[in-house]
Each structure stands twice: as C-alpha cells, then as structure tokens.
C-alpha positions as CSV (number, residue, x, y, z in Angstrom):
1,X,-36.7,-11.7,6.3
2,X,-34.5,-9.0,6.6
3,X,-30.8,-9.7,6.1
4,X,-27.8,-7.6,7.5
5,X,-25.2,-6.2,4.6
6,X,-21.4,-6.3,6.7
7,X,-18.5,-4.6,5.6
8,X,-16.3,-7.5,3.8
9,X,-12.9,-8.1,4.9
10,X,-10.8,-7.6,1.8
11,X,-7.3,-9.8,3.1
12,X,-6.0,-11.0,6.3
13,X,-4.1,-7.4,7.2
14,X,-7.1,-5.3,6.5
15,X,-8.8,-3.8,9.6
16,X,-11.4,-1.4,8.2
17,X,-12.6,0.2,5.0
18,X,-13.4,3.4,3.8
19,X,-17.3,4.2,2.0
20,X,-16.5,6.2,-0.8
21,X,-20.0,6.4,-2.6
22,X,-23.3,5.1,-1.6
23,X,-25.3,4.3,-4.9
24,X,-28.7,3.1,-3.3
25,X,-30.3,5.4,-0.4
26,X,-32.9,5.0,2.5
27,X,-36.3,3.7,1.0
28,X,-34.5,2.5,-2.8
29,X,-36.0,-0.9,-3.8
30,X,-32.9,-3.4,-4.3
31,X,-32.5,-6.2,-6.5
32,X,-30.0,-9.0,-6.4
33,X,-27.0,-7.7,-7.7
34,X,-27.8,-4.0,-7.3
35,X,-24.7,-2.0,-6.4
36,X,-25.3,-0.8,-2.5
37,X,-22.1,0.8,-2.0
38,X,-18.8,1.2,-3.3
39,X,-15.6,1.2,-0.5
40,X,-11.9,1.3,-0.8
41,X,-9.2,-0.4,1.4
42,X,-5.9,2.2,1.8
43,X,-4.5,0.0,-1.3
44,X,-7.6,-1.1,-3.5
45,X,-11.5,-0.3,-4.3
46,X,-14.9,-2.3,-4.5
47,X,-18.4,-2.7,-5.0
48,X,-20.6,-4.3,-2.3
49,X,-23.3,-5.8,-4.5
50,X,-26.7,-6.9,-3.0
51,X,-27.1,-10.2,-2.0
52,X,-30.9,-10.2,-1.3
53,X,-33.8,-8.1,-2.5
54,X,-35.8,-5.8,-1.0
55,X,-35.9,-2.1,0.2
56,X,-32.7,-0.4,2.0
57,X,-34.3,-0.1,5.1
58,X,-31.5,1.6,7.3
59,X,-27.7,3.0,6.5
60,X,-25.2,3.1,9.4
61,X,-22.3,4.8,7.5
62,X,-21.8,7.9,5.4
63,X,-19.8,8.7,2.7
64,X,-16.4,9.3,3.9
65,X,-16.7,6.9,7.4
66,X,-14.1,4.2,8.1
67,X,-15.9,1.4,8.9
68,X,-14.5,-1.6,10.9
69,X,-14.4,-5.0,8.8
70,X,-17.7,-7.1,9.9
71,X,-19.7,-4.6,11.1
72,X,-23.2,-3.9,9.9
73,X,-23.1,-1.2,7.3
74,X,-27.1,-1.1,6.3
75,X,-30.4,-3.8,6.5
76,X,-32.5,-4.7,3.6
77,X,-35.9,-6.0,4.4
78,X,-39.5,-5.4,3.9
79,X,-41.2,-2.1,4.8
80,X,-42.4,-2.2,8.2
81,X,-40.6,-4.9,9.3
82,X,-38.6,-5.7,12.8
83,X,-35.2,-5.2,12.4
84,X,-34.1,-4.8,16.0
85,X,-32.1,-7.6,16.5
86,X,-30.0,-6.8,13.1
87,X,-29.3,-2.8,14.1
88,X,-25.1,-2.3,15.8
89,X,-25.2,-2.4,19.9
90,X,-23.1,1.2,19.1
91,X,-26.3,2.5,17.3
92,X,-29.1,1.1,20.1
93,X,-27.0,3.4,22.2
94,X,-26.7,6.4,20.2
95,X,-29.4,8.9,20.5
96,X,-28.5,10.3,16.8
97,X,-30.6,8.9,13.6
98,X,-28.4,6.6,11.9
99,X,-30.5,6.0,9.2
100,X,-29.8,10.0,7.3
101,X,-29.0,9.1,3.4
102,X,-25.3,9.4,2.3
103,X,-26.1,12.7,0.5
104,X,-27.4,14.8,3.7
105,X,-24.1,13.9,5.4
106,X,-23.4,17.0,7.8
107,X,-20.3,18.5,8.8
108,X,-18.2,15.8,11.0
109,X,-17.6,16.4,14.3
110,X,-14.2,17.3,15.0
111,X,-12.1,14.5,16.0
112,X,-12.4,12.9,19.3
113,X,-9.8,12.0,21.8
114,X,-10.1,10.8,25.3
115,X,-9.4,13.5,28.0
116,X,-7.6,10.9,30.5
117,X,-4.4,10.8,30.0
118,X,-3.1,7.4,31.5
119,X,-3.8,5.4,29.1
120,X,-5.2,2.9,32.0
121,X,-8.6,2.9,29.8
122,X,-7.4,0.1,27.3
123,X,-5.3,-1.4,29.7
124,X,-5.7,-5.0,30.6
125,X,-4.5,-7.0,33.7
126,X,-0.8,-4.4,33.3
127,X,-0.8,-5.0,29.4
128,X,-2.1,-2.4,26.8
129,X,-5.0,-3.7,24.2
130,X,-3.4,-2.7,21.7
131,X,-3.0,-4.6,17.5
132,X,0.3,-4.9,16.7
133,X,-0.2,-2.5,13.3
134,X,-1.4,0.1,16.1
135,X,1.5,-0.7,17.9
136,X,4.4,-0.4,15.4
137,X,2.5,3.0,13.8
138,X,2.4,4.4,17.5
139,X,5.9,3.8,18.0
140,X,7.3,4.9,15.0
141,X,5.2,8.2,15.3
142,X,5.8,9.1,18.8
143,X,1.4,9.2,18.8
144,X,0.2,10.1,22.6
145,X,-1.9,7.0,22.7
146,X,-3.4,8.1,26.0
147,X,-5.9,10.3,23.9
148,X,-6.6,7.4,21.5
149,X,-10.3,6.2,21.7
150,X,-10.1,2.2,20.8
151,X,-12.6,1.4,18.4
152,X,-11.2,-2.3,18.3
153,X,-12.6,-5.2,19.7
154,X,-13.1,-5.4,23.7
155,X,-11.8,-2.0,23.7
156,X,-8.6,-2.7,21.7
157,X,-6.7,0.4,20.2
158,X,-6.2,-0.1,16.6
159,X,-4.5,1.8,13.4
160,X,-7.2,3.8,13.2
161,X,-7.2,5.2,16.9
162,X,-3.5,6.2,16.3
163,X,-4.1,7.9,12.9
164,X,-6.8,10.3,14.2
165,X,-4.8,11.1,17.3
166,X,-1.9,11.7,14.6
167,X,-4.5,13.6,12.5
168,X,-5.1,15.9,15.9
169,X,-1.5,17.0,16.4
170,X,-1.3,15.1,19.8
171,X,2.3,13.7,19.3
172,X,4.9,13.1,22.9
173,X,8.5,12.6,23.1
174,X,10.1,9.4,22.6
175,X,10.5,8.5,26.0
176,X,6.6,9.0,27.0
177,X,5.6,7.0,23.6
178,X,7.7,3.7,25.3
179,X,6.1,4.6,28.7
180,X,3.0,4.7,27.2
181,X,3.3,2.1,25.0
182,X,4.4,-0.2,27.8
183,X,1.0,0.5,29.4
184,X,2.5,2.7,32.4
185,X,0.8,5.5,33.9
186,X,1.9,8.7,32.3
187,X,1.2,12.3,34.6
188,X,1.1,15.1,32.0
189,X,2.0,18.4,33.7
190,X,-0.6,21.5,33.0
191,X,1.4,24.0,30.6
192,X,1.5,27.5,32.1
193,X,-0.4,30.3,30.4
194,X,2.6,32.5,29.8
195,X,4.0,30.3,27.8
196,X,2.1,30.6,25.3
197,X,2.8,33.3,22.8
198,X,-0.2,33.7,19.9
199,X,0.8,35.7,17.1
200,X,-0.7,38.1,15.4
201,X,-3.0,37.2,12.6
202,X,-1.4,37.0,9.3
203,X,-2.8,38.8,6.5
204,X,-5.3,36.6,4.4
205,X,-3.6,35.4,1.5
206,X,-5.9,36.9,-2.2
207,X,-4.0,33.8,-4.1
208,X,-6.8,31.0,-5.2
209,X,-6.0,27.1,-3.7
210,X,-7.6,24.3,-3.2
211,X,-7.5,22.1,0.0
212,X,-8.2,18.5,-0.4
213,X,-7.3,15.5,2.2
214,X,-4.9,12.8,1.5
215,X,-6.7,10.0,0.2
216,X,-5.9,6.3,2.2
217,X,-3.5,5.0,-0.6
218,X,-1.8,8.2,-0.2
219,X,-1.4,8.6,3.3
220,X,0.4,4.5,3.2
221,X,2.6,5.8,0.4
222,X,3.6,8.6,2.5
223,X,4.1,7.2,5.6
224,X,6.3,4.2,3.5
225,X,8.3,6.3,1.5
226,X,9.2,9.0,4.7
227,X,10.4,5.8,7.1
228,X,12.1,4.5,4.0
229,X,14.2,7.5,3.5
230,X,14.4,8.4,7.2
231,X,15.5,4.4,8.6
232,X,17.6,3.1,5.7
233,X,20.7,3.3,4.8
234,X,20.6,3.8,1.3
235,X,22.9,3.5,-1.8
236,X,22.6,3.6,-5.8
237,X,24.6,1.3,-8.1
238,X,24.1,2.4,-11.6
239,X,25.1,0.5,-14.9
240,X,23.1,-0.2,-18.0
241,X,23.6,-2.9,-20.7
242,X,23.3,-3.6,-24.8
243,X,19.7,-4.3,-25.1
244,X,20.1,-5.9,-28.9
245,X,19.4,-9.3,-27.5
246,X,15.8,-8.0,-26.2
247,X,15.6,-5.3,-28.8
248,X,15.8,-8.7,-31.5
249,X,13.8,-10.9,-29.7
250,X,10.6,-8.4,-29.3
251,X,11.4,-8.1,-32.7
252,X,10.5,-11.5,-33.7
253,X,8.0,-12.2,-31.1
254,X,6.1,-9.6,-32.9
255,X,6.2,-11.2,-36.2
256,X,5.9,-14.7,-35.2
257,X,4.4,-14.8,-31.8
258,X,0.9,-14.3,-31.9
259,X,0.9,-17.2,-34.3
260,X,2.0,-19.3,-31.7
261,X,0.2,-18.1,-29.2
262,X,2.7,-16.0,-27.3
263,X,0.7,-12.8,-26.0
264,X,2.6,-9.4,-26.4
265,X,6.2,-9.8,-24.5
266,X,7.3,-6.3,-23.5
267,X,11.2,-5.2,-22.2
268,X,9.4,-4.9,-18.8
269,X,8.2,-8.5,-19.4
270,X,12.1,-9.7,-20.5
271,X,13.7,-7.8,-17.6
272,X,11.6,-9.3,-14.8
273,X,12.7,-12.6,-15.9
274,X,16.1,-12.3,-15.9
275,X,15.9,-10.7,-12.3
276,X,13.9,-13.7,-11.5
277,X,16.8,-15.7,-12.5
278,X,19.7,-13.9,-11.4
279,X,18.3,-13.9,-7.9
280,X,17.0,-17.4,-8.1
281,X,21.1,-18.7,-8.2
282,X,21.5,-18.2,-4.6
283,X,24.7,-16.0,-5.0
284,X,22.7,-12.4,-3.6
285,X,20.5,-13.8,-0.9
286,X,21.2,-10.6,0.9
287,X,18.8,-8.7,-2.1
288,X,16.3,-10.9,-1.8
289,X,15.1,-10.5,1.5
290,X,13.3,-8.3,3.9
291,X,15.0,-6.8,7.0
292,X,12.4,-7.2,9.6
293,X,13.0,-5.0,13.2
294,X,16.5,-3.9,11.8
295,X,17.9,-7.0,13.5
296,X,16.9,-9.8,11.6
297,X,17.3,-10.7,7.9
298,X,14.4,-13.3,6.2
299,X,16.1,-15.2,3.5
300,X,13.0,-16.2,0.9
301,X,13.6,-19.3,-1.0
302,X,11.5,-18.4,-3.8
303,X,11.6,-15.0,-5.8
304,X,8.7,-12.3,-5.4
305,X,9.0,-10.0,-7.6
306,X,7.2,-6.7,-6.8
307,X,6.3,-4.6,-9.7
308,X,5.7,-0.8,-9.3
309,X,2.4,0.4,-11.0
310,X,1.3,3.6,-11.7
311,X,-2.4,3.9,-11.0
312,X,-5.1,7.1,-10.9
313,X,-4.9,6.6,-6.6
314,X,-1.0,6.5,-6.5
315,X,2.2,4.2,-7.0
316,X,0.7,0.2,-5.9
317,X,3.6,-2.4,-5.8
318,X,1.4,-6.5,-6.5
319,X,3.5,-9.6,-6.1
320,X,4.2,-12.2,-8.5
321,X,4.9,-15.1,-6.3
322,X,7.9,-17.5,-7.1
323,X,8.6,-15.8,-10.6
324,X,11.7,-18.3,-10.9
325,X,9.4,-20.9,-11.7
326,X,7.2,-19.5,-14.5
327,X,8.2,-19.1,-18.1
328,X,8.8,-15.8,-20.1
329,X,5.1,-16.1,-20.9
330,X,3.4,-16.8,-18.1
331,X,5.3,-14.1,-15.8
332,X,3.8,-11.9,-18.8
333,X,1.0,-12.7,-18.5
334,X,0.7,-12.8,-14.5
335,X,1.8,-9.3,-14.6
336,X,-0.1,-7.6,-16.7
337,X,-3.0,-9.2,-15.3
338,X,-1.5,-7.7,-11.4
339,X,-1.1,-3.7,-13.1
340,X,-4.4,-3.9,-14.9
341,X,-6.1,-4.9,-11.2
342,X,-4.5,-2.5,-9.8
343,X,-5.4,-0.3,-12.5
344,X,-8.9,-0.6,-12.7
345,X,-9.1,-0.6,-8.5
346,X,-9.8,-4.6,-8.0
347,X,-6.5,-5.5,-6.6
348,X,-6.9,-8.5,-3.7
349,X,-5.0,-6.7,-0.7
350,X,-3.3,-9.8,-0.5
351,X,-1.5,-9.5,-3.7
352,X,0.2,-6.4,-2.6
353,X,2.5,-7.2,0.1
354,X,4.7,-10.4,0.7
355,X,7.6,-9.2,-2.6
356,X,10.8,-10.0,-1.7
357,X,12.8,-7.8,-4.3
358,X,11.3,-4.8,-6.7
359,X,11.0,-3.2,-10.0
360,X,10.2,-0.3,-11.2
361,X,9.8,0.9,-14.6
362,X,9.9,4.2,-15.4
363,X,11.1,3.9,-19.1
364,X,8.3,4.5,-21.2
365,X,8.4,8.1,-19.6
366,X,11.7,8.9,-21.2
367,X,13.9,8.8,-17.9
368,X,17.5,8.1,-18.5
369,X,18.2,8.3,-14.5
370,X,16.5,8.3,-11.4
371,X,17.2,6.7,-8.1
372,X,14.3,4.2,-6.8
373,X,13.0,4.3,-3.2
374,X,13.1,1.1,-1.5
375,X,10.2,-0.3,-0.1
376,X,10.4,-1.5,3.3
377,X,11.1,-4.4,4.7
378,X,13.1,-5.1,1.5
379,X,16.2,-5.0,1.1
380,X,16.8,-3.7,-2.5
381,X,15.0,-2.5,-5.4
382,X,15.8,-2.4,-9.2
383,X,15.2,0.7,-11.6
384,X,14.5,0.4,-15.4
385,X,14.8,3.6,-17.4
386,X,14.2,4.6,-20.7
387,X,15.6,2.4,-24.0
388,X,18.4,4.8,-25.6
389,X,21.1,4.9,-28.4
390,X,24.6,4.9,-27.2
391,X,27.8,4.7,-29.1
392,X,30.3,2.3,-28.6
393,X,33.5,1.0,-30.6
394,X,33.3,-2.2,-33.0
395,X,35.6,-3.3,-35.2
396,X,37.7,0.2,-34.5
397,X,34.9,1.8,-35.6
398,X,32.3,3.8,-33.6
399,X,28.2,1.9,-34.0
400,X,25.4,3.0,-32.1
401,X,23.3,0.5,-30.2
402,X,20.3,0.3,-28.0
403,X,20.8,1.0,-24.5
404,X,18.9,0.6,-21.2
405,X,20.3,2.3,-18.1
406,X,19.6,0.2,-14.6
407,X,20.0,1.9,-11.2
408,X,20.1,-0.5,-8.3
409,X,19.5,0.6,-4.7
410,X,20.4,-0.8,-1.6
411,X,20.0,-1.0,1.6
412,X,23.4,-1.0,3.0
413,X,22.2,-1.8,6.5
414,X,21.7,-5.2,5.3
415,X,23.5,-5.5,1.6
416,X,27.1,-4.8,1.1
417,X,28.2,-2.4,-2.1
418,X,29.9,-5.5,-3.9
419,X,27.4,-8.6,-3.7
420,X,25.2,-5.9,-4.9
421,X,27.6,-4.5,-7.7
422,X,28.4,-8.0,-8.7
423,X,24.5,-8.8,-8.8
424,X,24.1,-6.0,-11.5
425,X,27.2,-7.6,-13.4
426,X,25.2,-10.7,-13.6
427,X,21.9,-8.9,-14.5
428,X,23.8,-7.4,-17.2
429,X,25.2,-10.6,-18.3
430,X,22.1,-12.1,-18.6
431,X,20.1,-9.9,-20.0
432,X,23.0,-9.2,-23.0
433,X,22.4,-13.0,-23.9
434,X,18.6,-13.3,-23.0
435,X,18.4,-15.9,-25.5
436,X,20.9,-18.3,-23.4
437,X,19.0,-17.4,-20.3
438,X,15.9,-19.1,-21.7
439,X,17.3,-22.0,-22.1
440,X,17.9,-23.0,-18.3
C-alpha cells in the first residue's frame, strides 16, 4: 500500500520548512529508515527518515522549495501502483510534471505576485485572512500585501506571502500598509512614463564576487537584530568583577570533580547561575521580562535564561527553562546539551524562543568589550567577555588578579538606568563570593 511522506511540523510556531537536500530520487528502492530528505526550519535542520519501504514513486518538492507543514512532499509504494488519491489537489491541477528528481531542478520562475491590487482576494466577510506572524512582518515592513499570493489555508496569507513580496521590492507607505492591512480597498494610481528616468548602464565591474542568498536562519537574525536596533531604546552599563572565587573553584572542580561525578563546570556554566539567582530575588523584575507591543510588560515568575550560541548557520539563542531551580550541575549540563543541538542542527524549535533574559559569551574569543544586542521582546541582555589580569591595591601594595568585564544592556523603554546598575552590583556581589551563593 502506498503511504504519503508529509512535511513534519517541527514546533507550534513553525509554518513551513525549507528542502535542502534530497538523498533518495524518483525510482530509488527505500528501506525503513533510509534518509528521504533532509529540511531545515529558519532556526534548525533534519532528516525525514523513511517510515515504510518501497520505491520513491513521486517527489513534489525540489531542492530549495518552502514547503508548507503537512503537505505531501513524495509517495512510496509499489511500482505500478494507484496513487491517485495520495497525489496534492495543487498538483492534480497543475499541468507541469511534479515528479522531476531534485537534481534536474530548472531555473525558478521569477517570483509571483497577484496583479489586483485590492487586496479583496483574501478578504473575508470585511476581514483580511491573514496569520498573525504575517500580520506583524507586514506591518513592520510596510509589504504591499495586495500583491501577496496566500499560500495558507482557505486562502490565508501567511509569512511566506509577505517575504516573497518583500523579496520583489513591492514595499507602500505606511499609511497604505494600515489601509491594507485593515482589509480596505486600496486604488493605486498608474505612474506616468516621464517619470521615470533610466540611467545609463554602468560599466561592468572586472573585480571577481560571489553572489549567494541569505540562508533562513540569516534572514530571522537580520530582520531581529535591524527591529532591535531600529525600535529600542537602548543603553550599556559596563562593570566587571574579581573572578578568584570562580577562577578557585574551576580550579578544584578540576581536581576533584570528576571523582564525584561533577561533569566539566565552565565560567560560562558559574555565570549563568548566578544570573539565575540574582534575577530569581524579585528585586529587577523589570530585566526579566519581555515588552510585548511596546505597551505592555510580561513579568515571568521563573527565570529563562537564553544562551547565545555560535553555530556554522548563524548566532541561535535555546532556553533553559526556570534555571533558578536547577543546581550548578544540572544548568551545566542542560546547557551544554542546548549549544551542542544547536550545534550539530537538531535544535527543537521550541527550545529557542520563550527566554526571558540573555547571555552571551564572547570570552573565549579574547574580547575585553563589546556591547550586546538585545533580543526582542526582552528586556535586557547580559555580555561576558574575555578573563583578564588587572591590578588592584592590597595591603598598600599593587597584586594582579583575574578579571572578567560584564556589559549589560538595556532597554530603557522598559528598564530604568539604576534598577539596572544596581542589578550589575548584585551580579558582581555574587559572583565575587560564588561559594556563598551556592549555599542558598
């Protein structure tokens, strides 16, 4: 019996998913477990392994095609069987072969936008059909949604519309965006010839380049970091602190901890719990938090620490969830488990969102300053930076001693200068007598 292969939905947010490689093709014989296909969310990658045995009899996605979660991507069966009922309603009514192997992929088709411009095609008794994540990337982009074709269900725009209306260069002013995104009917006047002026070709550049797309992690890293810098209000408080408490302790964990079973505790490891605690008092609510809509604050009860990783695809920020609660061990262990996901591409989607305050490390790169990009909706985000000797006066007598420089920003939409100054004292306090701190 032939069986249907659907693209998985890889956490509640995700919409669609990318097919990066197909490793079977067209006629391939297919085992249990064979790879089919591997695929990437805009955070995280995967294998779709083979859940039934057979031969591939039919592809309906390339290499490089953003397929919607739950639809059909190919059909494994027997050779000469029916598989009618199984094939996409979209593909019954396309006159193109859909069943071309990923390798004879021709050129795409340039992108295509609808040539009404009312937006009146996805609207629904006055309302547009439109997801919310569509919605909010519309409205902060100014998109002209009235050339989006929805892909979504019952005709529903979603993200993906938008971006390849974005991807076009078919922007509107502010004003038209709300009118449009309000679902009212939108009259775009024809521009006049005249006004258009084309220059002259430019001389073709003899320098070599390379062009390559964004990739999908990219692009969300982008678009993050650009509304961060471009919406919030930001500020940098800068301090650092005597790390001979945590220089000491690694010190002896080394020597003594693996016979006690304690797995490799890093500064990284050391600093997370202490932020865990400090913010676990109560006293800076206001840095951990989100600022949804610029108008309301969300107050967490539990700490979720987000810890910047750097990966091969770009910067990925997973969660440890209520890090208050777990010893210097466990949070160890949790994340180094969360980077090495991310690492290797198996992240869960739903492990990188939901952190109510981050980190990120920079350290082991030598960095002695550097002022960290908050990651919206939070409200705050902590920066480690590299271990150093500094010289301070003991005894009337200048020592040196191990230093590590913090820089905490802000965002002062939401976070006054001195709960947040007074929240790196704290820090600073804590982490100069770590071994108090592990007491409570």
């Amino acid at each position: 019996m032939a069986t249907a292969v659907i693209m998985p939905r890889q956490g509640q947010s995700v919409e669609s998913c990318i097919i990066t490689e197909w490793k079977k093709k067209v006629g391939d014989k297919v085992s249990v477990g064979d790879v089919l296909f591997s695929y990437e969310t805009d955070k995280s990658a995967f294998d779709e392994a083979a859940t039934a045995e057979g031969t591939l009899l039919k592809v309906f996605a390339a290499e490089g095609d953003d397929v919607p979660c739950l639809e059909t991507v190919c059909i494994i069966g027997n050779e000469g069987e029916d598989i009618s009922s199984l094939i996409p309603k979209k593909e019954e009514n396309s006159a193109a072969p859909a069943d071309a192997p990923a390798e004879e992929k021709k050129e795409e088709a340039p992108v295509k936008v609808s040539e009404e411009a009312t937006g009146t095609a996805t609207a629904e008794g006055g309302r547009l059909k439109i997801s919310p994540r569509a919605r909010n990337l519309a409205a902060k982009t100014d998109a002209d949604i009235s050339k989006a074709v929805p892909t979504g269900p019952s005709g529903r725009i979603i993200e993906r519309d938008v971006q390849k209306v974005l991807d076009a260069g078919l922007t509107v002013s502010a004003e038209t965006s709300e009118k449009l995104l309000r679902g009212e009917k939108v009259i775009f006047a024809e521009p006049k010839a005249e006004e258009f002026h084309i220059p002259a070709a430019a001389p073709e550049a003899k320098t070599g380049y390379t062009d390559e797309k964004l990739s999908q992690i990219r692009k969300v890293i982008s678009k993050s970091m650009h509304a961060s810098l471009t919406e919030l209000a930001q500020l940098t408080l800068t301090t650092s602190f005597d790390a001979s408490a945590l220089v000491a302790l690694r010190a002896s964990l080394k020597t003594g901890g693996e016979a006690m079973g304690i797995g490799n505790i890093t500064y990284n490891d050391m600093i997370l719990f202490a932020v865990a605690k400090t913010l676990a008092t109560g006293k800076y609510k206001a840095l951990n938090a989100n600022l949804i809509g610029g108008d309301t604050m969300r107050y967490f009860d539990g700490v979720h620490l987000g810890i910047a990783v750097d990966t091969e695809r770009g910067l990925m920020v997973p969660t440890v969830f209520d890090a208050q609660k777990l010893t210097l061990s466990e949070l160890a262990k949790q994340a180094k488990t969360l980077a090495a996901d991310c690492q290797s591409g198996k992240a869960n989607p739903d492990v990188l969102k939901g952190a109510s305050f981050t980190i990120s490390n920079i350290g082991p790169t030598g960095i002695e300053s550097f002022t960290p990009v908050i990651n919206p909706p939070q409200t705050a985000i902590l920066g480690v930076c590299s271990l150093t000797k500094r010289i301070k006066e003991k005894d009337g007598a200048p020592v040196f001693y191990p230093c590590i420089p913090l820089s905490l920003t802000i965002d002062h939409r939401a976070v006054d200068g001195a709960p947040a100054a007074k929240f790196l004292s704290e820090l600073v306090r804590n982490l100069e007598n770590f071994n108090l701190l592990l007491t409570i």
